[in-house]
C-alpha positions, 0 to 999 in steps of 0.5 A: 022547547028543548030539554037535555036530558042524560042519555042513560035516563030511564026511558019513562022520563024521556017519555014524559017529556016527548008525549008532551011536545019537548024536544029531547037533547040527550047527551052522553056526558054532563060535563059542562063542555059537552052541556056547552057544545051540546045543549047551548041552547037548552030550556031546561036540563035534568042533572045526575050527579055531575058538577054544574058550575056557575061559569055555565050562565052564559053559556046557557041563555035560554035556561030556565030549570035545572031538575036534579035526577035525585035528591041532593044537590051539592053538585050544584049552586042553587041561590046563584041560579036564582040571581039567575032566574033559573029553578034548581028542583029535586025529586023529593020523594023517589028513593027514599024507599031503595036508598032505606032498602040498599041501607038495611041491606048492607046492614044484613050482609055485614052482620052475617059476614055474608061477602067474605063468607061467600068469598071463602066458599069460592076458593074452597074454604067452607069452615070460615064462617063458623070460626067467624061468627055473626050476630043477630040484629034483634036487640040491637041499637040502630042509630039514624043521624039525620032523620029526613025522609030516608032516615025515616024509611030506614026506620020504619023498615028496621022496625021489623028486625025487633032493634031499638032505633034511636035517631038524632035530628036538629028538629028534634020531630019524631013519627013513633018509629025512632026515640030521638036523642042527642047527637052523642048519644046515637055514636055512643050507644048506637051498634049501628049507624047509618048517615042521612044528613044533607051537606051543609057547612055545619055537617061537611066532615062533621063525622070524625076522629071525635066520633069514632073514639066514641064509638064502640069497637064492635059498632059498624058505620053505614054511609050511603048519604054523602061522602063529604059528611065524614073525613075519610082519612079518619074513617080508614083509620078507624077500619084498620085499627080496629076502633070500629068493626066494619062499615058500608060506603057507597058514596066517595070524595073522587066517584069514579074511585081510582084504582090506587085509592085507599078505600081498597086497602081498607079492611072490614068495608062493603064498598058499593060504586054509588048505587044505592037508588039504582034499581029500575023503579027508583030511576023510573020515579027520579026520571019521570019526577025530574021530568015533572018538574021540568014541565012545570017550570016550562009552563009558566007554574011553579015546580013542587020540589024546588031548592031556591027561588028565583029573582024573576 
């Protein structure tokens, strides 16, 4: 059986695959005209982040499994994949560690003005920083809305710069690390918050002008979640006026960002190209977690992380 794999795929999933008999389709592009051209005749396809419209079905007929090389799926339609009899699965549990690590990075460096300081020295300014002061994370307030897995991690991890957490989640399900609270409180009270909901139709730009009035002046956003949780516009807004102090964007509405996008007007942002999980072991465990998957479906066994459920 075949299976179509990016070909920029960490090598221990395309391993995984061919030490157990598949027959790798690697494609440079996962655009659907290339899947078409390329991988007609695919059994089962591992999907980055590009869109997979629904107009494939029949284009793909002997697909079974669509495995996403990651966490989210809003690039893709599960419940019309299963009219369709073919799996969409995730790979759970394989970033949330370097996503929560990519987090609390970009949490440090805005708090001690690391980029601009760094970006003074080069051009022979060394007495910028000490006229732009940092602050300390301990004592602060860190607010995590949405507290799945990488919620969770980013708590714990945070748990060790001596700063209240406080979270908001629609359950409500605490595991010690974060006082749960409501929803305004976290945007009220928090000095720093980091999105982790998933897009669904009640969180798509669910983060706007409401949120940032409520927001201290002095608090920083941090979004390496989904760009479609916040209205941008708002948020660009909120840079330039100053109603809030700083953020850290790693996910856009338009990935690759245009050169002309407003982003790069925006003052006070840490802009990162989506890379939050992109580190060697967290693009091993997505590939080779993907790959399992794909295994299972193939099979004839049920995968372990699937996002629907086939009509068969």
């Amino acid at each position: 059986m075949k299976v179509a794999v990016p070909s920029i795929m960490s090598q221990a999933g395309k391993d995984y695959l061919t030490s157990r008999g598949f027959e790798l389709i690697e494609t440079k592009s996962q655009s659907a005209a290339a899947l078409v051209k390329e991988a007609a005749d695919a059994d089962g396809i591992i999907l980055m982040t590009e869109p997979f419209p629904n107009t494939l079905a029949d284009q793909l007929p002997k697909l079974k499994v669509i495995a996403r090389h990651g966490v989210g799926y809003d690039n893709i339609d599960p419940e019309f994949w299963a009219k369709r009899g073919v799996w969409v699965t995730i790979a759970k549990n394989a970033n949330a560690s370097t996503v929560a690590e990519s987090t609390l990075a970009a949490m440090m460096a805005i708090s001690k003005n690391l980029v601009p300081t760094t970006e003074h020295l080069r051009q022979g300014d060394w007495g910028w920083t000490f006229a732009h002061q940092g602050f300390d994370l301990a004592g602060k307030t860190l607010g995590i809305v949405g507290y799945g897995r990488i919620g969770r991690m980013i708590a714990k991890k945070a748990s060790a710069f001596d700063m209240k957490i406080i979270a908001y989640t629609p359950s409500n399900r605490s595991d010690g690390n974060a006082e749960m609270v409501d929803r305004d409180t976290v945007f009220k009270e928090a000095d720093i918050i980091s999105l982790n909901m998933r897009v669904t139709p009640e969180t798509t730009r669910s983060v706007g002008q409401r949120e940032f009035d409520m927001m201290k002046d002095s608090a920083i956003l941090l979004n390496f979640g989904r760009a479609a949780l916040v209205d941008q516009a708002a948020m660009q807004t909120a840079l330039k006026t100053g109603s809030i102090a700083a953020a850290a964007v790693d996910v856009f509405d338009q990935e690759p960002l245009p050169k002309d996008d407003p982003w790069f007007s925006t003052p006070n942002v840490l802009l990162t190209p989506h890379c939050a999980g992109n580190t060697k072991e967290c693009m091993d465990r997505m590939a080779v977690d993907a790959a399992s998957e794909v295994v299972r479906v193939l099979n004839g066994e049920k995968p372990l992380w699937n996002v629907n459920q086939p009509e068969h």
